[in-house]
N, C-alpha and C positions, 0 to 999 in steps of 0.2 A: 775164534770167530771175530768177525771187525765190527767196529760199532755202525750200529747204525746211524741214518742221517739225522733226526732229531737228537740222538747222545752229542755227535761231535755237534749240534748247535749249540746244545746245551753247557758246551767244555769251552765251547767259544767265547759264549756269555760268558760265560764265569772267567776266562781269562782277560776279559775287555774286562768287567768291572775292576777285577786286583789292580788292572795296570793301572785306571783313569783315577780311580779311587784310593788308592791305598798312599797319596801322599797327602789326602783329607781327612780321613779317617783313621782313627785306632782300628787294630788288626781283629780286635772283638764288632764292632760295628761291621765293617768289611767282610766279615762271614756269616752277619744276619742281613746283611745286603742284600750279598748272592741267593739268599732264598727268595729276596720281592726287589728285585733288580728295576722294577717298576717306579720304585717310590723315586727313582733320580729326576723323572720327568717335570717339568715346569709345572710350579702348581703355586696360591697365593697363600699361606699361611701363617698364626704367630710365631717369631721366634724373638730370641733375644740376641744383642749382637754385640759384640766387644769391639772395641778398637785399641789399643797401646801401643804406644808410641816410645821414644827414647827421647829423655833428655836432653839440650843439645851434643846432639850426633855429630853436628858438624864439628864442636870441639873437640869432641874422642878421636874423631879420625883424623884432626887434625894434627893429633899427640902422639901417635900410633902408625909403626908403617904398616902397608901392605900387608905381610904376612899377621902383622899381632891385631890388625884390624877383623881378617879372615877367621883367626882363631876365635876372637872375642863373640862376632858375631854368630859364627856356629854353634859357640857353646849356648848364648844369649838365645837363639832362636829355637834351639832344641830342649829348653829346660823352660822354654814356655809352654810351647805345643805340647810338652812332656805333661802338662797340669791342664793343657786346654782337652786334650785325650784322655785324662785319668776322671775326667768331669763330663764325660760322653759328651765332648763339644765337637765340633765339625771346623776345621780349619778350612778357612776360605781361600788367603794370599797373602804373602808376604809383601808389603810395600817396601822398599828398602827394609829400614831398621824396624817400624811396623810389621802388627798383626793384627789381621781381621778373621773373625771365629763367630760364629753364630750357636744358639743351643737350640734344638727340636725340632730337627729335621737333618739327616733324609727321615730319622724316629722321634714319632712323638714321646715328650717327655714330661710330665705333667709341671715336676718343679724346675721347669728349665730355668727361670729368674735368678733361681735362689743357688742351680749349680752354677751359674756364669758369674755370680756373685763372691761366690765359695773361689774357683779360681780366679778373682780380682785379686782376692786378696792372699791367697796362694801365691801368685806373681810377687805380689810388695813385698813378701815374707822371703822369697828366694831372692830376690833386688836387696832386699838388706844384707842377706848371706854375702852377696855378689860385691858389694859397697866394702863390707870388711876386709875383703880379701884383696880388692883392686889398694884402698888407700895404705894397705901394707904392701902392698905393693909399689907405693908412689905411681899410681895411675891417676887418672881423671876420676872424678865424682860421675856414680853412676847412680841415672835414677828415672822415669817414667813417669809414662799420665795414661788414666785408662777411662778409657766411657761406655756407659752401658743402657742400652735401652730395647725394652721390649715393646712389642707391635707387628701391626702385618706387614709382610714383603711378599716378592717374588721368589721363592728358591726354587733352584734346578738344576741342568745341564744346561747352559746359555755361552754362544758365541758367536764364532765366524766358521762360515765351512773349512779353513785354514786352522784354526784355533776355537777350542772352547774349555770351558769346565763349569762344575757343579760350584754355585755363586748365589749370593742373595743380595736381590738388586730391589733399592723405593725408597720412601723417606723416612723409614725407621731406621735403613741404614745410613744415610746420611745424618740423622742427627746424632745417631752412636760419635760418629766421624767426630762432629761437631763437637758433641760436649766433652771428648777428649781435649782437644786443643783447647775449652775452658780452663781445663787443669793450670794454667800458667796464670790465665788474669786471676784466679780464686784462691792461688796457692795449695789445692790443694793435691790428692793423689787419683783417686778416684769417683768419680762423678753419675749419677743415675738421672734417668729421666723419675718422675710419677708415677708412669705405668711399671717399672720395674722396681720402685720401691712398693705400691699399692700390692703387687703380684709375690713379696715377700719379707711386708712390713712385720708378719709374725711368725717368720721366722726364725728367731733369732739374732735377730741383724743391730746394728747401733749407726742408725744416720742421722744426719744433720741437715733441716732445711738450710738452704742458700738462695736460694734467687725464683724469681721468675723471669723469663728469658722469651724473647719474640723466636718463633721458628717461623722460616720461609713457609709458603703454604697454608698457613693456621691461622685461623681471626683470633683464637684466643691464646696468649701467653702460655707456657708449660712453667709447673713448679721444678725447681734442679734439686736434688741432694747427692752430699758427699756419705758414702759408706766407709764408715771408721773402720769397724770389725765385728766380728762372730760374736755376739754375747754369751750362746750355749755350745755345748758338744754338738758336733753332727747328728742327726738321726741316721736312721738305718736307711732311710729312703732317698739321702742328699751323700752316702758314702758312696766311694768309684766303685766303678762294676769288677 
């Protein structure tokens, strides 16, 4: 018997979500999707948002041809996204040697702060793996800056009739942006706004105030802190799915 017409919509759906989706998301998120295929729609919500960045890049590839560029990068790009999925985070876009990842959404997540936090410092911990193995290698010094802040955005399906995808756009994400590029004037690795240390000050975490800083848009200054490390064990509620 053939299917009927609502079955093949429903196979349609579901093959549009794998294909548009399944380069944002872990393959577990991706099959709780297909049940509320809905949630991709533009809507204004909190999430939390990461940005990192590389080191001077333009060094590296200045050292590096072609091919050990291509290689480096691959592996670089896929052992992040490897801990920004293993953290039910949502992978936004690769800006060149950047990443941009947001947590709790297209699924809410209650401690979404404290998983975007957990993979901040997941990344530093594979960066130093990544550090040993290049300077035995007589490579370049590899090393990163990462900023995190939580607040409301835009996330959804957003483009051009020509182009789009699932993206969080406003000025939570822009200060993410920002307070990554801090990383060089403060020396240090990782940077939080307030609202994402306030959102998992007891957690377990070990920060460090640093500044107060003007954001475009804001009459009043924001506090900045750097996030050292994990002080406790995970809980059962911040381990990967």
């Amino acid at each position: 018997m053939g299917l009927t017409l609502p079955r093949l919509g429903r196979r349609k759906e579901k093959r549009r979500v794998r294909t548009a989706f399944g380069q944002y998301l872990s393959p577990e998120v991706v099959r709780r999707l297909l049940l509320n295929p809905e949630l991709v729609e533009p809507r204004k919500t909190e999430i939390t948002v990461m940005f990192s960045d590389i080191r001077g890049f333009t060094t590296i590839s200045e050292k590096l041809d072609a091919q050990e560029l291509a290689i480096f990068l691959n592996q670089y790009l896929s052992d992040m996204t490897h801990i920004v999925f293993e953290r039910r985070g949502t992978l936004d876009k690769y800006i060149g040697d950047a990443v941009m990842a947001f947590w709790n959404a297209p699924f809410e997540e209650a401690d979404h702060a404290a998983l975007a936090c957990h993979s901040a410092l997941e990344m530093m911990e594979r960066i130093h793996q990544m550090q040993k193995k290049w300077e035995a290698e007589g490579k370049p010094r590899l090393d990163i800056g990462i900023g995190l802040n939580t607040g409301v955005a835009s996330v959804g399906n957003m483009g051009s009739s020509l182009r789009y995808g699932y993206t969080a756009l406003g000025d939570s994400v822009n200060l993410a942006s920002r307070l990554e590029g801090l990383n060089k004037d403060y020396g240090t690795h990782i940077l939080v706004n307030e609202t994402t240390y306030l959102a998992t000050k007891d957690s377990g975490f070990v920060f460090r105030e640093l500044d107060l800083i003007r954001v475009k848009g804001k009459l009043q200054p924001v506090v900045i802190y750097e996030l050292i490390t994990a002080a406790v064990n995970l809980s059962a509620d911040t381990q990967p799915a």
